[in-house]
VODRENMAR-343999 format. One record per residue: residue number from 1; residue in three letters; chain; x, z, y of N, C-alpha, C in turn. Coordinates in Angstrom, 2 decimals. Layout:
N
REC kolpa mitor pati     n_u     n_w     n_v    ca_u    ca_w    ca_v     c_u     c_w     c_v
REC   NUM   ALA    A       X       Z       Y       X       Z       Y       X       Z       Y
...
// end
This chain:
84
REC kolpa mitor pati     n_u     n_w     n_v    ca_u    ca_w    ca_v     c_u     c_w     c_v
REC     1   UNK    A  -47.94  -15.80  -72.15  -48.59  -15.47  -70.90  -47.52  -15.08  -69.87
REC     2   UNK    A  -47.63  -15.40  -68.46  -46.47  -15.22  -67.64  -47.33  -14.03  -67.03
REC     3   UNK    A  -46.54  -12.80  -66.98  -47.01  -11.61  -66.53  -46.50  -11.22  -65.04
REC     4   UNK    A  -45.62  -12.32  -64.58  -45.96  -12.51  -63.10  -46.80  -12.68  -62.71
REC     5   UNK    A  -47.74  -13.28  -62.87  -49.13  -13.64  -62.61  -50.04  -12.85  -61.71
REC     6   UNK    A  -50.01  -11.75  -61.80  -50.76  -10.61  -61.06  -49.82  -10.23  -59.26
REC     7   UNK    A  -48.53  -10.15  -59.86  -47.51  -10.09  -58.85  -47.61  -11.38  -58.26
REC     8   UNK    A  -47.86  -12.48  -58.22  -47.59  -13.77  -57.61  -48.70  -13.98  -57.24
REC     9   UNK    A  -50.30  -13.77  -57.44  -51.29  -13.82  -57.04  -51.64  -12.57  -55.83
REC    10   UNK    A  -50.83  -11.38  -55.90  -51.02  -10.55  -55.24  -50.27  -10.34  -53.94
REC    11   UNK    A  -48.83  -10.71  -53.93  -47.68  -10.84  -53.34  -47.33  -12.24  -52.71
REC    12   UNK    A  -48.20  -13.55  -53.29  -47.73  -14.53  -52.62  -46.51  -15.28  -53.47
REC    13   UNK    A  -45.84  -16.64  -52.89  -45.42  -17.38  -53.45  -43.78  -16.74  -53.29
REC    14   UNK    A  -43.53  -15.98  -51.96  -41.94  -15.03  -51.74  -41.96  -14.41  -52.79
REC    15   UNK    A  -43.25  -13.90  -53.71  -42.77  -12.90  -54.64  -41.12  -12.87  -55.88
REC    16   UNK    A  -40.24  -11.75  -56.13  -39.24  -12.41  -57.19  -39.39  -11.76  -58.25
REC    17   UNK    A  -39.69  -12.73  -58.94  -39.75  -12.38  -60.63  -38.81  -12.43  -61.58
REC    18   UNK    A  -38.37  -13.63  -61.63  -37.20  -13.48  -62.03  -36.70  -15.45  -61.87
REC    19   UNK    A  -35.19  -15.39  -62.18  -34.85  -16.55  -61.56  -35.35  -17.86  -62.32
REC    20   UNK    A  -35.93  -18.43  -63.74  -36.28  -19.29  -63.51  -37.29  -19.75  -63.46
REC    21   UNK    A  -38.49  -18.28  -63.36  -39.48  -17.94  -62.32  -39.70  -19.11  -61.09
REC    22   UNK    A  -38.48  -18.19  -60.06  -38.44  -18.38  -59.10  -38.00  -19.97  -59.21
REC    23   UNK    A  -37.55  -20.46  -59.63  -37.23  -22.24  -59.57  -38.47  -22.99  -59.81
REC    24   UNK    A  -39.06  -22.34  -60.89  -40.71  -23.16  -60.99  -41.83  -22.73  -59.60
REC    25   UNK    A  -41.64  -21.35  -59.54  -42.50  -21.52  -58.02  -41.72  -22.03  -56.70
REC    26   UNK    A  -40.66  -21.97  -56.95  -39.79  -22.91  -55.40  -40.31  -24.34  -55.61
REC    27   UNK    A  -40.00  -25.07  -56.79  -40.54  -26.74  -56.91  -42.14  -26.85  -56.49
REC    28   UNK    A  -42.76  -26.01  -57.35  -44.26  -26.00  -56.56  -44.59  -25.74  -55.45
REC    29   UNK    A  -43.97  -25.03  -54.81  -44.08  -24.75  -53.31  -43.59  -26.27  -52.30
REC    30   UNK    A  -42.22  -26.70  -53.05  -41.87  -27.72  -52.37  -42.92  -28.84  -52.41
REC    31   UNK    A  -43.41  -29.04  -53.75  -44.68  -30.45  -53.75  -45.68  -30.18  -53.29
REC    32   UNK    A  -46.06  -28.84  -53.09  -47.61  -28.38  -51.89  -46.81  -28.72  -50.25
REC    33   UNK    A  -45.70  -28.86  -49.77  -45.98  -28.46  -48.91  -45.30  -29.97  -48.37
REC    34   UNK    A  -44.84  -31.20  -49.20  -44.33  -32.02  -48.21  -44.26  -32.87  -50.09
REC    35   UNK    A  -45.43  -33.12  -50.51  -45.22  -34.15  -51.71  -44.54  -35.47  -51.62
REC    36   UNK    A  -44.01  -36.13  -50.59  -43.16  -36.94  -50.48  -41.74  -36.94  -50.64
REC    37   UNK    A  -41.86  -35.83  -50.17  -40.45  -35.17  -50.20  -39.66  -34.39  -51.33
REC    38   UNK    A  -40.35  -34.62  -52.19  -40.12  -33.65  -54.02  -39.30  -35.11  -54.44
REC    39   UNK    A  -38.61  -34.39  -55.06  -37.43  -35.35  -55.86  -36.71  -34.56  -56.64
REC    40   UNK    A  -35.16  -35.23  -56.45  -34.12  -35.24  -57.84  -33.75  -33.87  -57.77
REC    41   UNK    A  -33.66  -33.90  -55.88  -33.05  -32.18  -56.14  -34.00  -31.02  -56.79
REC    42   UNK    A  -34.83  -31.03  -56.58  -35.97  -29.61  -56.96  -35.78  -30.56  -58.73
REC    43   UNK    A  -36.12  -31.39  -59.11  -35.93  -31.42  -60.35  -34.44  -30.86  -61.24
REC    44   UNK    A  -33.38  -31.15  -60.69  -32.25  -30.63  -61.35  -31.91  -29.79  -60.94
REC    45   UNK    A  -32.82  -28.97  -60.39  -32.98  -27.40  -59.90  -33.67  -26.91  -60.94
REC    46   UNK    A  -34.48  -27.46  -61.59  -35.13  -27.23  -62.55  -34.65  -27.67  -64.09
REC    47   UNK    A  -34.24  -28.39  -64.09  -33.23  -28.66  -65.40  -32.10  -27.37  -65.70
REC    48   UNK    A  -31.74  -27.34  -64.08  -30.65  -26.45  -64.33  -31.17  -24.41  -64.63
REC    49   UNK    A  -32.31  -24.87  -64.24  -33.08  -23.49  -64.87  -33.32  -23.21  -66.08
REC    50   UNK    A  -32.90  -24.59  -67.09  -33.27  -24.44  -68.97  -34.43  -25.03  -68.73
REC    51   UNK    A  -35.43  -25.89  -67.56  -36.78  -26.50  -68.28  -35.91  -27.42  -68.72
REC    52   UNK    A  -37.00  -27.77  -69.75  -37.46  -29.11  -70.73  -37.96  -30.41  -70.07
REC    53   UNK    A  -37.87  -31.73  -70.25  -38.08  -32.81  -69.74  -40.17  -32.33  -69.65
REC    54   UNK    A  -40.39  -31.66  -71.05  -41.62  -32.11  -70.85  -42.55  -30.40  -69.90
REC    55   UNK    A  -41.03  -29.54  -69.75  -41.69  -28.47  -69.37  -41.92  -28.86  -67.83
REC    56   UNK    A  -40.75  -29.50  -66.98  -40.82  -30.42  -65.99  -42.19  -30.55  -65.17
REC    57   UNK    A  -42.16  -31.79  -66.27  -43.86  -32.56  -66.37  -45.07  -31.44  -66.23
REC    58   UNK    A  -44.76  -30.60  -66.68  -46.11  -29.68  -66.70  -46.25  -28.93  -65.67
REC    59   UNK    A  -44.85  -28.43  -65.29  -44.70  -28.00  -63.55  -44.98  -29.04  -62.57
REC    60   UNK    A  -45.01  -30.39  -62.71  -45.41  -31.30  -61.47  -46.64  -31.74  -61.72
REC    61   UNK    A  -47.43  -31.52  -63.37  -48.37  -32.27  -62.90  -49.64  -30.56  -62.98
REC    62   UNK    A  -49.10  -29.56  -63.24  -50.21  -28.33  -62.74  -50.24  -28.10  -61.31
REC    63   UNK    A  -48.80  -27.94  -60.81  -48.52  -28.47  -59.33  -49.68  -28.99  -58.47
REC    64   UNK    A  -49.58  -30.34  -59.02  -50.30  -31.45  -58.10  -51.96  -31.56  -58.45
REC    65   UNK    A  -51.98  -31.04  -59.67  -53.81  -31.03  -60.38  -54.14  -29.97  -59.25
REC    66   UNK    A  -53.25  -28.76  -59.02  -53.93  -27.45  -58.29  -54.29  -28.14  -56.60
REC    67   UNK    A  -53.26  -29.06  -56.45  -53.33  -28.91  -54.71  -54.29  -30.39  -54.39
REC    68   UNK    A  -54.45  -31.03  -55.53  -55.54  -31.54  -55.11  -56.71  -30.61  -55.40
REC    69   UNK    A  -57.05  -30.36  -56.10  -58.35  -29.58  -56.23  -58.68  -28.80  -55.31
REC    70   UNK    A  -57.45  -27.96  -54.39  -57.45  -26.85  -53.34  -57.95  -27.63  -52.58
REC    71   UNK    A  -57.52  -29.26  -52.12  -57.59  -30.19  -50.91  -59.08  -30.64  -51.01
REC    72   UNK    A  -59.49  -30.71  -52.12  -61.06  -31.55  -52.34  -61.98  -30.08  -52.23
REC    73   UNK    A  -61.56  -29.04  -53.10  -62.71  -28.58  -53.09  -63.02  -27.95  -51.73
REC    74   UNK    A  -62.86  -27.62  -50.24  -63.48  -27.23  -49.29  -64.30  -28.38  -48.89
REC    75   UNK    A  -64.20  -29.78  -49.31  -64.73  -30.72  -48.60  -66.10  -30.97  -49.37
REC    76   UNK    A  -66.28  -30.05  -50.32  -67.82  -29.96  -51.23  -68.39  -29.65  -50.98
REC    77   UNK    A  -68.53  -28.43  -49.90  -69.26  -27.59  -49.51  -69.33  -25.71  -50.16
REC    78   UNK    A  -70.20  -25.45  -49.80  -70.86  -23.78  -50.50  -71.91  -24.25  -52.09
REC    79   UNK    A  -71.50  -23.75  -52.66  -72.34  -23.58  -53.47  -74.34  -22.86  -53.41
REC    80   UNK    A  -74.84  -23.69  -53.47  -75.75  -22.96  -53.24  -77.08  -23.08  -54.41
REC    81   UNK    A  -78.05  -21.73  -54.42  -78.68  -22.01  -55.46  -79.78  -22.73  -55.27
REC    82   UNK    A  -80.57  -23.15  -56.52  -81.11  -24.59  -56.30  -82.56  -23.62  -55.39
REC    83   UNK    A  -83.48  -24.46  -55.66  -84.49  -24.48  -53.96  -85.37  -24.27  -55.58
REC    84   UNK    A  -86.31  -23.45  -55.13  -87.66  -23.14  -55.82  -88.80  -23.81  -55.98
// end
């Protein structure tokens, strides 16, 4: 369990946890905010943090599962309860 979690939900994405923490939320920040623009560097920013090829993968694709879902779900509407 990453016990940043509370601190990073509370404090925002500036929060510092610790540094290779901070490399997995810098790459995610970089693919929310200009996904074209994510590449080699934020990856061997991340290599060079000790991830794993497949720990990587799991940072780009929770990344990108979250910011689509953020992007679709306002366009669903309110939830509302059903009609009587």
């Amino acid at each position: 369990m990453f016990r940043g979690r509370d601190r990073l939900l509370d404090e925002g994405t500036g929060t510092r946890i610790d540094p290779r923490w901070g490399t997995i939320i810098a790459a995610s920040v970089a693919l929310t905010a200009t996904p074209s623009r994510f590449g080699a560097a934020e990856i061997a920013r991340l290599r060079e943090a000790g991830l794993s090829k497949l720990e990587i993968a799991d940072v780009i694709h929770g990344a990108g599962f979250f910011n689509g879902a953020s992007r679709l779900m306002p366009s669903l509407g309110e939830a509302a309860p059903p009609s009587a």
